[in-house]
Biopython code that builds the backbone (N, CA, C, O; Angstrom):
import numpy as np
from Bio.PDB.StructureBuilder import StructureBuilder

atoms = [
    (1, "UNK", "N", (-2.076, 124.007, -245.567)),
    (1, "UNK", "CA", (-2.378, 122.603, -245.726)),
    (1, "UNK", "C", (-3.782, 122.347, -245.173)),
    (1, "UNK", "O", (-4.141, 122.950, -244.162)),
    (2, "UNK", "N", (-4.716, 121.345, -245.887)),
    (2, "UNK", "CA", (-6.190, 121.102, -246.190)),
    (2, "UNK", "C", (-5.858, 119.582, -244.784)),
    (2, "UNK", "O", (-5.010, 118.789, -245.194)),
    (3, "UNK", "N", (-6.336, 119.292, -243.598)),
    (3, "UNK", "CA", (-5.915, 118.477, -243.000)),
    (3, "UNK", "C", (-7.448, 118.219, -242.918)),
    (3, "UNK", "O", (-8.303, 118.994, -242.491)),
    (4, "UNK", "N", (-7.654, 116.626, -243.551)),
    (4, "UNK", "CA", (-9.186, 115.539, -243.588)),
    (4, "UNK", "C", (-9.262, 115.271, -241.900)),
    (4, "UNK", "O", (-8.337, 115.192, -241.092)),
    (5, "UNK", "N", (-10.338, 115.191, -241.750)),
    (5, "UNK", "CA", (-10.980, 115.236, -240.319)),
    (5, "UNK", "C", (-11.631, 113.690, -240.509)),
    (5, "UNK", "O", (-12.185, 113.151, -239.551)),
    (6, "UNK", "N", (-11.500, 112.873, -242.102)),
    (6, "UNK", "CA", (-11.970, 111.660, -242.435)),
    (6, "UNK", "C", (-11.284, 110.802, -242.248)),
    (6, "UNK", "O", (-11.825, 109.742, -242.563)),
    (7, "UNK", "N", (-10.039, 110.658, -241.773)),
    (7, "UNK", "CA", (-9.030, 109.830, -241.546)),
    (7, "UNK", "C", (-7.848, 109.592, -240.402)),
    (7, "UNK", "O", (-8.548, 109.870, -239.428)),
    (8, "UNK", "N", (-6.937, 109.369, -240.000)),
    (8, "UNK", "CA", (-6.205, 108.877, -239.448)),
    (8, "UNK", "C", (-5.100, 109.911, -239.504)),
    (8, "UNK", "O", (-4.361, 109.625, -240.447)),
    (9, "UNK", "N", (-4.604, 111.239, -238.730)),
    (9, "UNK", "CA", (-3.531, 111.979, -239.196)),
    (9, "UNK", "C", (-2.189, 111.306, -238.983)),
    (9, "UNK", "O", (-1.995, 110.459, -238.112)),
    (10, "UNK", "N", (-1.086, 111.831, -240.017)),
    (10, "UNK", "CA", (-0.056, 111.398, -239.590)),
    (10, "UNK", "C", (0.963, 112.007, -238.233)),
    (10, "UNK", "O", (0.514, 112.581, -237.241)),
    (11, "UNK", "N", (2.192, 111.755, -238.460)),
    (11, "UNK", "CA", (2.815, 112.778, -237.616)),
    (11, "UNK", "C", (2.683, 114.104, -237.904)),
    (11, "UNK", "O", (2.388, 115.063, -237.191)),
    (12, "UNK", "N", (3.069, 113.962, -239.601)),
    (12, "UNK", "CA", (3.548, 115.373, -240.072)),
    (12, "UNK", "C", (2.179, 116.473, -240.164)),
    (12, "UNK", "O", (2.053, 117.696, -240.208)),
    (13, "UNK", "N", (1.369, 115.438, -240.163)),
    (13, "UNK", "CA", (0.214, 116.746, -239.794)),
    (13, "UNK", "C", (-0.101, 116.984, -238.811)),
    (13, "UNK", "O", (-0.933, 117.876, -238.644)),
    (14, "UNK", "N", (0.418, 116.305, -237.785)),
    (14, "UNK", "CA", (-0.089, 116.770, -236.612)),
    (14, "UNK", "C", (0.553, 117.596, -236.045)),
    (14, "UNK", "O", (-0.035, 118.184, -235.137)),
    (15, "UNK", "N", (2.079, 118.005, -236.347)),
    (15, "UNK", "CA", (3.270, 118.453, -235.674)),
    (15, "UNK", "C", (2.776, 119.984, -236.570)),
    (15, "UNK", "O", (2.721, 121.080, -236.012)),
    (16, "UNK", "N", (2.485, 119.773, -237.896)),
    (16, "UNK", "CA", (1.629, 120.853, -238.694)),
    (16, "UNK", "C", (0.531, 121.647, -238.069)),
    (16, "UNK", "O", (0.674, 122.850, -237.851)),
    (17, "UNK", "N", (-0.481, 121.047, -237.798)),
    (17, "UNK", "CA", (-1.528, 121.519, -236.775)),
    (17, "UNK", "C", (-0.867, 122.172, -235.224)),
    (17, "UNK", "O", (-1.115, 123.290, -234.771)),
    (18, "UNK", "N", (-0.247, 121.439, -234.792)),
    (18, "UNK", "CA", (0.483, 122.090, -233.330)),
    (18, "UNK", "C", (1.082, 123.057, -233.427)),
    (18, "UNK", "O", (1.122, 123.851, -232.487)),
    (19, "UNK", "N", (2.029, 123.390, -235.137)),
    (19, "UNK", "CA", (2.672, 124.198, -235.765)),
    (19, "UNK", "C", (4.239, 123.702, -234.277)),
    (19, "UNK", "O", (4.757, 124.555, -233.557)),
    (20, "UNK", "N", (4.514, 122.544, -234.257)),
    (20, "UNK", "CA", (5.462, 121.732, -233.654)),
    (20, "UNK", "C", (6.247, 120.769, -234.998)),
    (20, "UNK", "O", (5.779, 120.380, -236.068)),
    (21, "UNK", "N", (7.528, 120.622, -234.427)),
    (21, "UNK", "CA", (8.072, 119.479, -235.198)),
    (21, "UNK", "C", (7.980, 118.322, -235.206)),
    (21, "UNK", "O", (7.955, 118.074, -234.000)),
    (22, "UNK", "N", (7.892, 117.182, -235.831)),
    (22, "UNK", "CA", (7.737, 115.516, -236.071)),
    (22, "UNK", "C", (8.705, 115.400, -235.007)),
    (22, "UNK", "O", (8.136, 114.634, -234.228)),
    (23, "UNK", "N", (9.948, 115.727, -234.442)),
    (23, "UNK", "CA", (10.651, 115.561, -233.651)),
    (23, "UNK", "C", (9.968, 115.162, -232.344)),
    (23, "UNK", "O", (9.956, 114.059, -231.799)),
    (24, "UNK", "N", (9.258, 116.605, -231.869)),
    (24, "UNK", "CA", (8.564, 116.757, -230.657)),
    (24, "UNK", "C", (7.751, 115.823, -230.304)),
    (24, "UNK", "O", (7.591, 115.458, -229.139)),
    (25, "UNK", "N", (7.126, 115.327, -231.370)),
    (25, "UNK", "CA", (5.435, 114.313, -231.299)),
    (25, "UNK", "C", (6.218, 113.057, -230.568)),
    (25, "UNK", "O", (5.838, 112.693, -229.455)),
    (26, "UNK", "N", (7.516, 112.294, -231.341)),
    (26, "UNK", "CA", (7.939, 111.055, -231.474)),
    (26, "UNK", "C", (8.515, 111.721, -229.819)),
    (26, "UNK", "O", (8.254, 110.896, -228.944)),
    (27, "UNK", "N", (8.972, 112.554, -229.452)),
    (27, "UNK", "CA", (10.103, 112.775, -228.190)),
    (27, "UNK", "C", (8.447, 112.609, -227.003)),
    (27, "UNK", "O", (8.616, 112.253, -225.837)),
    (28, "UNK", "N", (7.472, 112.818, -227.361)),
    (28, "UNK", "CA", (6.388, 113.164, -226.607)),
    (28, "UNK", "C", (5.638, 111.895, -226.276)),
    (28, "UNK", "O", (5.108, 111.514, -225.232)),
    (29, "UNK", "N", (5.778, 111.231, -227.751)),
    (29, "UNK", "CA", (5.371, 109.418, -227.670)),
    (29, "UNK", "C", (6.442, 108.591, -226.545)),
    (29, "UNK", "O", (5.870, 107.864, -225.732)),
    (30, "UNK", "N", (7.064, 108.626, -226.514)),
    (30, "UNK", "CA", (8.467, 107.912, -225.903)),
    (30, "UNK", "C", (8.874, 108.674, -224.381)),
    (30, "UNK", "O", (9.493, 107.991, -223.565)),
    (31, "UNK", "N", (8.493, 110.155, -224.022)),
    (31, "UNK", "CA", (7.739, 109.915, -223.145)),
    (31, "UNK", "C", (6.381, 110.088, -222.087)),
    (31, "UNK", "O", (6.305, 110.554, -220.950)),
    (32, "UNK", "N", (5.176, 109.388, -223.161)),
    (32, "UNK", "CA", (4.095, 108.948, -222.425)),
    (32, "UNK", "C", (3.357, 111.124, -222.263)),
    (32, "UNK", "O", (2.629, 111.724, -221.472)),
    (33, "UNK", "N", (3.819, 111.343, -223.009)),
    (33, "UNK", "CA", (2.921, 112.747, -223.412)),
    (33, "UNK", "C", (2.497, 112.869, -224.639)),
    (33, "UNK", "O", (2.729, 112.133, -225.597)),
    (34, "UNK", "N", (1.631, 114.180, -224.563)),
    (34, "UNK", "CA", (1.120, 114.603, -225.746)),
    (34, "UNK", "C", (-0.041, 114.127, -226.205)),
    (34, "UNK", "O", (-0.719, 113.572, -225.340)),
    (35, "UNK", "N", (-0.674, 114.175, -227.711)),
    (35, "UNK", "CA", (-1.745, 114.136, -227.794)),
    (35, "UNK", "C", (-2.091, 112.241, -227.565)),
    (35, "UNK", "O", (-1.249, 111.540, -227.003)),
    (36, "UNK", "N", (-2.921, 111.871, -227.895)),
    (36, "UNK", "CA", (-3.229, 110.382, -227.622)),
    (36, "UNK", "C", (-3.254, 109.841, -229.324)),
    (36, "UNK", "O", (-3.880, 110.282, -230.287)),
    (37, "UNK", "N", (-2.388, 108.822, -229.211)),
    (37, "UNK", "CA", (-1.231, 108.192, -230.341)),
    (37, "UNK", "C", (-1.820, 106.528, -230.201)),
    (37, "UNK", "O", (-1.904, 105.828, -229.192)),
    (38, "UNK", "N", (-2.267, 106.145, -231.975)),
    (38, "UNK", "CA", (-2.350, 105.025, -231.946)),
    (38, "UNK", "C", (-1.462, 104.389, -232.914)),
    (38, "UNK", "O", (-1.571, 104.728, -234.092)),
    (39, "UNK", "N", (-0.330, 103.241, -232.473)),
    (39, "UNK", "CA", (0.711, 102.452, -233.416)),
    (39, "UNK", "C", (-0.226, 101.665, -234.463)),
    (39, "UNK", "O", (-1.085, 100.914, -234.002)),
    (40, "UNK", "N", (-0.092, 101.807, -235.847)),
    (40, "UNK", "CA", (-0.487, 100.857, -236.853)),
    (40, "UNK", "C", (0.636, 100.521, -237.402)),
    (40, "UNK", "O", (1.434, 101.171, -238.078)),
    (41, "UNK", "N", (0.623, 99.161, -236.956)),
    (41, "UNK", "CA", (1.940, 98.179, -237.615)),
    (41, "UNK", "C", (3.592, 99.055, -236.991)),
    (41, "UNK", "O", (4.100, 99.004, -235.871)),
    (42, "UNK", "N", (4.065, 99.802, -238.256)),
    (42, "UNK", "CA", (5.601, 100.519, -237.208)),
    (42, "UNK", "C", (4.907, 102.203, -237.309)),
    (42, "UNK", "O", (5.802, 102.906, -236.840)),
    (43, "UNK", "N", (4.018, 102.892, -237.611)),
    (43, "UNK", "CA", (3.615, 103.957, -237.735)),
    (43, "UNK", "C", (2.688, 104.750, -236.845)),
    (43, "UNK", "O", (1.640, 104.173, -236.554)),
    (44, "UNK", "N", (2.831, 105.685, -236.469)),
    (44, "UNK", "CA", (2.217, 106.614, -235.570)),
    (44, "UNK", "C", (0.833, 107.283, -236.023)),
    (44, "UNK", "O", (1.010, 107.816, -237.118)),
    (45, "UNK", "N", (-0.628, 107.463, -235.519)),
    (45, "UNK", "CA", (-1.707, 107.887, -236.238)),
    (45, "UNK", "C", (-2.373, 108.072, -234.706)),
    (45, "UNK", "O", (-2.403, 107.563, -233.585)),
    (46, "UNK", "N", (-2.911, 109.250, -235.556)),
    (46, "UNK", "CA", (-3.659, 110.306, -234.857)),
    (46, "UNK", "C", (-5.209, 110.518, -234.792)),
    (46, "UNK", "O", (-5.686, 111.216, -235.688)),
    (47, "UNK", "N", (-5.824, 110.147, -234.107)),
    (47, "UNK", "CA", (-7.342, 110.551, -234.597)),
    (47, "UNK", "C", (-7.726, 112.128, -234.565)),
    (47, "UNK", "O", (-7.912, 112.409, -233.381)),
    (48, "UNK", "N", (-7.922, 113.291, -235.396)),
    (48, "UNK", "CA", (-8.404, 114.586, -235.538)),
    (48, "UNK", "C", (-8.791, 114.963, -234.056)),
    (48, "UNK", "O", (-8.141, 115.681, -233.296)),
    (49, "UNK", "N", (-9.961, 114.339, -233.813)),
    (49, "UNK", "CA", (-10.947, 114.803, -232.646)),
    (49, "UNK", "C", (-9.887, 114.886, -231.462)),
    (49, "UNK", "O", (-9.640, 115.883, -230.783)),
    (50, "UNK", "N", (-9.343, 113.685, -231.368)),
    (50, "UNK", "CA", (-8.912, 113.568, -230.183)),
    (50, "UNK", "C", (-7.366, 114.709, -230.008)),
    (50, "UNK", "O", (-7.135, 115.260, -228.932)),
    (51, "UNK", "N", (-6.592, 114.870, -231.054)),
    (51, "UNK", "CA", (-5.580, 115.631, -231.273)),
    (51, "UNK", "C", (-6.162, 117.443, -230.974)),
    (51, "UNK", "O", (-5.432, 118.289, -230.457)),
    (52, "UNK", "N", (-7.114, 117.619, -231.281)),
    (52, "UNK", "CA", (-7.853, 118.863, -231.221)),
    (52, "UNK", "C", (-8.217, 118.968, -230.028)),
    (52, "UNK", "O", (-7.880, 120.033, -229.511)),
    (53, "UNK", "N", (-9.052, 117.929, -229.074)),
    (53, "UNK", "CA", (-9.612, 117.787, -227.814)),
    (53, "UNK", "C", (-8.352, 118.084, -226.868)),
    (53, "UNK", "O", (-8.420, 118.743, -225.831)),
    (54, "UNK", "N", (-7.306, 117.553, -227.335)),
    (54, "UNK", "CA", (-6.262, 117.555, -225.999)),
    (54, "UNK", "C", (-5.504, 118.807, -226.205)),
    (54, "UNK", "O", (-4.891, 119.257, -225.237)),
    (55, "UNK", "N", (-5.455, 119.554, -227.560)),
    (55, "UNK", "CA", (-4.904, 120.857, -227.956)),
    (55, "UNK", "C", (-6.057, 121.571, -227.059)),
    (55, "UNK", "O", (-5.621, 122.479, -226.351)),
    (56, "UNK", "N", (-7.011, 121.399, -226.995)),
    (56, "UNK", "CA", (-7.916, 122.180, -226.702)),
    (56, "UNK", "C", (-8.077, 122.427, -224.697)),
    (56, "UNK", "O", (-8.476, 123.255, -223.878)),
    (57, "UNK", "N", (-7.556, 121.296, -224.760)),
    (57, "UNK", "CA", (-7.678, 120.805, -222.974)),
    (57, "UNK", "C", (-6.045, 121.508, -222.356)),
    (57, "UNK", "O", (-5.934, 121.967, -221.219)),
    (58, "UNK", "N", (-4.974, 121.465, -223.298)),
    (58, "UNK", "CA", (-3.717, 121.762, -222.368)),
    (58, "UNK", "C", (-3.761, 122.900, -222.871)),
    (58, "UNK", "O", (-2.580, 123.232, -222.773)),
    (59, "UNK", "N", (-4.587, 124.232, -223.618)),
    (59, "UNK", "CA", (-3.951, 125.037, -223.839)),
    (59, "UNK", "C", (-5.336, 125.921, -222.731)),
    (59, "UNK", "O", (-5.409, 127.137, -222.559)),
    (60, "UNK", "N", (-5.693, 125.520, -222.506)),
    (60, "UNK", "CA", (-6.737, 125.883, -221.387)),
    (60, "UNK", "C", (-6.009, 125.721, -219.704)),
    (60, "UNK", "O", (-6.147, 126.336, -218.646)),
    (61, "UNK", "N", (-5.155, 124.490, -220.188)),
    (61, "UNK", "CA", (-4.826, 124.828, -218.704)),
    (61, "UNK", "C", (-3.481, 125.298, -218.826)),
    (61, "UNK", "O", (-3.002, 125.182, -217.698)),
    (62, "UNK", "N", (-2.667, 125.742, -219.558)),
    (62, "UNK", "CA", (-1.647, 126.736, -219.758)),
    (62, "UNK", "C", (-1.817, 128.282, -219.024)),
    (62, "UNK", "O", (-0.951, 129.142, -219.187)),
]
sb = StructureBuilder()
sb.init_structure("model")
sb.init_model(0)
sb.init_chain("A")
sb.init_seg("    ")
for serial, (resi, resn, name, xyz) in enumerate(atoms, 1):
    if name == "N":
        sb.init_residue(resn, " ", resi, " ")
    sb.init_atom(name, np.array(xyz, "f"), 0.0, 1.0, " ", f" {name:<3s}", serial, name[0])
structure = sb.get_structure()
């Protein structure tokens, strides 16, 4: 999967990118972990940079 760096990711790509489940993201939103999550209207969105930055930051300190 081709994931745009021009837009807003969803869950399913992001759980894609983590190679994690949509499960995990929403269990991670609810509680107050994971990557940094913005609500539009009832939906979950992701900015690229920032989803990459924090992949990039916890797997460093792993």
């Amino acid at each position: 999967m081709d994931l745009p760096d021009n837009r807003l990711w969803t869950v399913e790509e992001v759980a894609y990118f983590l190679g994690i489940s949509p499960k995990t993201l929403y269990q991670w939103k609810w509680l107050g972990e994971g990557p940094p999550v913005t609500l539009i209207g009832r939906r979950l969105r992701y900015h690229p940079a920032k989803v990459k930055a924090w992949a990039a930051t916890d797997f460093e300190a792993a």
